[in-house]
C-alpha positions, 0 to 999 in steps of 0.5 A: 456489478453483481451487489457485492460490497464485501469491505463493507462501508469502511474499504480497506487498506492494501500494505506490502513491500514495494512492488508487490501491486498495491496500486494495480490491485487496489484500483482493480479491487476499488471498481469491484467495491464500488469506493474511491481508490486512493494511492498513498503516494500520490496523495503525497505529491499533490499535497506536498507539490513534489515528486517523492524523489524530490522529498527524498532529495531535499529532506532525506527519509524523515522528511518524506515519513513526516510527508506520508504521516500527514497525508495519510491523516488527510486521507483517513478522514476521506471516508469509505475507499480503497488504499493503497500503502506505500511500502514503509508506511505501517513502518513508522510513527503510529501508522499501522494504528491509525489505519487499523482504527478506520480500515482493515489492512489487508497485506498483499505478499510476494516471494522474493523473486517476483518483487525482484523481477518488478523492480529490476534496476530501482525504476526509480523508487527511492530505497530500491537501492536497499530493496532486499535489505528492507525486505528481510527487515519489514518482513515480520511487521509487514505479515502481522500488520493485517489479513495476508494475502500472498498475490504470488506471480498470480495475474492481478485479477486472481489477486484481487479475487483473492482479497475479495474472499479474505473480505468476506 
């Protein structure tokens, strides 16, 4: 690498809307920061044992946001990392606050239609049904949770050049 840290020692938080690239970016941007990359959502499933559908299933939303608030209060304590959000998290309870007192968040944005074309028919992500419907929802909270980024149709690499300059 060429000795650059440019999150510093803290790491930083991606948030956004389902399928913006949270995850594909994070872990690109993890590599160049030289931290530990941690998916929110997968952290749920190895702590809870269950697939986030199965969590949807048997306990409904509530049931996974009590999941997810859990998990990122483990994952919090890990230390410097990249993390990536799921699409709700800074939704609900005190998330966006504990996550801004260990880590900047960083909001990763896309038009409409590019989110659209990733999801295609749901692929399986609980809520997708109501994707557009939370989209216009969260959109407010989502662009004043953190520093945005818009990733655009852009190729994952510029987006993570393009978190790389708001870090700096």
């Amino acid at each position: 690498m060429d000795g650059v840290r440019e999150a510093g020692p803290a790491g930083v938080a991606l948030a956004g809307f389902m399928a913006v690239g949270k995850s594909t970016i994070g872990r690109r941007l993890a590599v160049r920061l030289e931290l530990p990359f941690v998916d929110l959502d997968e952290a749920i499933v190895a702590q809870e044992g269950r697939s986030i559908p199965d969590l949807f299933a048997d306990g409904g939303e509530l049931a996974f946001r009590e999941a997810e608030r859990r998990a990122l209060g483990t994952v919090l304590a890990g230390g410097p990392q990249v993390l990536a959000l799921g699409g709700g998290t800074i939704h609900h309870f005190d998330n966006l606050e504990r996550l801004r007192a260990v880590l900047p968040v960083v909001v990763l944005d896309a038009p409409w239609s590019v989110i659209a074309a990733r999801l295609g028919h749901g692929s399986g992500r609980p809520l997708a049904g109501e994707a557009r419907a939370l989209w216009e929802a969260r959109r407010a909270v989502d662009l004043a949770a953190g520093t945005v980024v818009d990733v655009g149709h852009d190729p994952p690499d510029v987006a993570v050049e393009r978190v790389l300059a708001v870090l700096a």
